[in-house]
N, C-alpha and C positions, 0 to 999 in steps of 0.2 A: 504494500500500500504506500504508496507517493501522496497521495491529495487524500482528504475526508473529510466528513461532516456530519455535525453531533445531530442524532434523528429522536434522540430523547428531548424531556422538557427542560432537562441540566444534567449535567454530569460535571464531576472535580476534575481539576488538573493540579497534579500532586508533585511536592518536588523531586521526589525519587520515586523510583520503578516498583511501589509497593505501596498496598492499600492502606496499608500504617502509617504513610509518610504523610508528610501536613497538606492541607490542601494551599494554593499559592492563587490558584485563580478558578473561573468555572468555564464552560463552556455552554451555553444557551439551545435551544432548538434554532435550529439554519445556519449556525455558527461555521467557517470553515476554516481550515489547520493544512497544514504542510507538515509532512512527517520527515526527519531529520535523520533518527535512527529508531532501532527497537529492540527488543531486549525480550526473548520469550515474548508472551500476549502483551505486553506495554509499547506502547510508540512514546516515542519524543519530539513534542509538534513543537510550531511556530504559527500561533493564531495570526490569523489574516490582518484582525484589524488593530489590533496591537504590537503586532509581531512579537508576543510573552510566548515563551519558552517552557514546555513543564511534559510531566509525563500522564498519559490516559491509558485508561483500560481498553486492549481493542475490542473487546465483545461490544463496548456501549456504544459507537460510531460504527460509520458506514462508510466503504470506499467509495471513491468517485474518479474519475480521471482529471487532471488540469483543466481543462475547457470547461467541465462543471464547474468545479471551482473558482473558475474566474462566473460563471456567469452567472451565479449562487451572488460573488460578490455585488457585480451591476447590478443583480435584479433585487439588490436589497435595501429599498430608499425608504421602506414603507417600515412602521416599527409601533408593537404593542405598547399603548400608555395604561394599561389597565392591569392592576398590580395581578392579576390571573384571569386568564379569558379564555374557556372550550372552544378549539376549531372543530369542526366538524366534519367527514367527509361520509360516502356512501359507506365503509365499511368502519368505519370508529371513529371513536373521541379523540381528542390531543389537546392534552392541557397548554396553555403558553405564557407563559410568563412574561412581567413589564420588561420592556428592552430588546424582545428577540426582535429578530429579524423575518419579513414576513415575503418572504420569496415570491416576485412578480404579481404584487397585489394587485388587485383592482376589479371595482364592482361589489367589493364586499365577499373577495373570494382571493387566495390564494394558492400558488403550486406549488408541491413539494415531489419532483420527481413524475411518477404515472400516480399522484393522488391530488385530487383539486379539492380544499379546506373552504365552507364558507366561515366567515370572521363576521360579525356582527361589533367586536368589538371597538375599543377606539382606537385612533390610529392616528400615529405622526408620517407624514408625507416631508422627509427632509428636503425634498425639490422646491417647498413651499412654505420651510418655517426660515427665519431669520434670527439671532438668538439674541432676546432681549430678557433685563433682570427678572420682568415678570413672571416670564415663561422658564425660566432657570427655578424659580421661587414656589413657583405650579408643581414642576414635576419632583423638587425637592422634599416640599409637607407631605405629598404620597409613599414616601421613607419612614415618616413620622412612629417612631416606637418600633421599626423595624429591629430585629436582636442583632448585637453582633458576631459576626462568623468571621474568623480567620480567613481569607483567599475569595469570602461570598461578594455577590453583586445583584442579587434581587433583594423585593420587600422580603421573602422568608430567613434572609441572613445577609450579612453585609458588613464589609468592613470599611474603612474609611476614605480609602483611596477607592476602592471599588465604586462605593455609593457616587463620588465625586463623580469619577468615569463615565458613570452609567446613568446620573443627571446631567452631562456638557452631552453625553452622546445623543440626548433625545432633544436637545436645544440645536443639533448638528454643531459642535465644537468637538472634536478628538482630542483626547487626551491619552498618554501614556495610563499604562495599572497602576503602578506601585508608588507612592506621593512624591521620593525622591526626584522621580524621573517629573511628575508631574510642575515641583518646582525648577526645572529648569526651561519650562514652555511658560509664555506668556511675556508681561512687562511687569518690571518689582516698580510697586509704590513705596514713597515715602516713607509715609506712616500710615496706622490703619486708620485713623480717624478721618483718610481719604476715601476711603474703600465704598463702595458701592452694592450693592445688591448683585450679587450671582458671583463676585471677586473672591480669591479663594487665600483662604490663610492657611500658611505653614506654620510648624510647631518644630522643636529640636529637644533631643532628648540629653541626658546631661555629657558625653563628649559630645554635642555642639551639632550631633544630622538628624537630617530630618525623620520623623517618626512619627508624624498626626497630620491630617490636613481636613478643611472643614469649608461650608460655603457662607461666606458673607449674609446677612440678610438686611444686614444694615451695619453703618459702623460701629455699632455696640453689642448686636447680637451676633451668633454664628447657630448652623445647623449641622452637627458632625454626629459621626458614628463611635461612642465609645460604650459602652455596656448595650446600648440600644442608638437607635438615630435619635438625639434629643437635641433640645435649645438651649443655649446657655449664652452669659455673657462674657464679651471678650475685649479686653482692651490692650493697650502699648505690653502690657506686662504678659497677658496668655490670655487665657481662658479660666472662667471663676464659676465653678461646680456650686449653682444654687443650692445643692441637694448637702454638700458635702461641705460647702462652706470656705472650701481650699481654691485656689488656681491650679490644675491638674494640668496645665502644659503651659508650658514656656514659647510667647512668641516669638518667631524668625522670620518672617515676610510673609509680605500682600503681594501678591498677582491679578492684575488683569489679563483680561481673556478675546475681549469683543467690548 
């Protein structure tokens, strides 16, 4: 297998070639991968739209040739905003989850391969959004009390950078996975008390890298992933745990985006 694609609603992408190992990222339904090496039933892909790196279990994916795979990529402009939506087709159900990718939508129906889904649900058209605080602010509350999961990127688990990702991705803004990488896209603001709605702050943990990142809502709040997706407020110093009473991270830069 060269080329593939996740045909479940999610599956892990683990750092090592073993079901014990952490998960690091997920992979979505329609999601597509490039396989690198493999290792007995483990591949070691390179996701399309992040190009992250990690290992899967082959049973849970399906091969495809290159030329799928690029046109899996084209034909995916169309994308679930509703935190879990049944597709439908003549022979089963398919759950989907907010963020997948919804392969050559249109009409209110979907293709995946010889099976045509109708979708009733909602749906971001990236040929048609522009990405404004609003719309960054919309898909972010739909996180709201989401748990946190180590490597996750939907409402049922989600970690910090993930969540970020996976709110710029449905505003059509890409971002890298992992925060570090994420603070290196964008333009660093001053200070935060410039910061704007959908701008994104980084955190450093105590040798000085980054380790937390969360989305502006204004320059006094933030919405991050840490026990759960919650709000908190944040100023020049970090972020200050209404619950807890403490500043639980340490600020290190504002980013703009759009």
């Amino acid at each position: 297998m060269n080329y593939g694609v996740c045909g479940l609603p999610i599956i892990p992408v683990r750092k090592e070639a073993a079901h014990k190992s952490e998960m690091v990222t997920q992979l979505l339904f329609a999601e597509t991968f490039q396989v690198l090496d493999s290792e007995k039933n483990w591949l070691y892909i390179e996701t399309s739209y992040d190009n992250y790196k990690g290992w899967i279990d082959e049973k849970q994916v399906l091969p495809i040739e290159q030329e799928d795979c690029q046109n899996l990529v084209d034909s995916s402009l169309h994308f679930s905003t509703d935190l879990v939506h049944t597709a439908r087709s003549n022979y089963k159900e398919h759950p989907v989850l907010m963020g997948s990718p919804l392969p050559f939508y249109r009409d209110l129906q979907f293709s995946f391969f010889d099976d045509k889904y109708s979708f009733i649900g909602r749906v971001v058209d990236l040929t048609k959004i522009k990405p404004t605080s609003q719309g960054i602010k919309d898909i972010a509350l739909k996180f709201l009390n989401a748990p946190y999961l180590w490597g996750g990127k939907t409402p049922m688990g989600v970690d910090c950078s993930g969540f970020v990702q996976m709110v710029y991705k449905l505003n059509n803004l890409r971002l890298w996975r992992d925060a570090y990488q994420q603070a290196e896209q964008g333009e660093q603001l001053e200070r935060i008390d410039q910061a704007k709605t959908g701008d994104l702050a980084f955190f450093q943990n105590e040798e000085g890298r980054i380790s937390h990142v969360g989305i502006m809502l204004n320059n006094t709040q933030i919405i991050h992933a840490h026990g759960l997706v919650r709000i908190d407020s944040v100023d020049q110093q970090g972020i200050y745990n209404t619950d807890l009473e403490i500043y639980s991270h340490q600020l290190s830069m504002v980013r703009r985006y759009f």
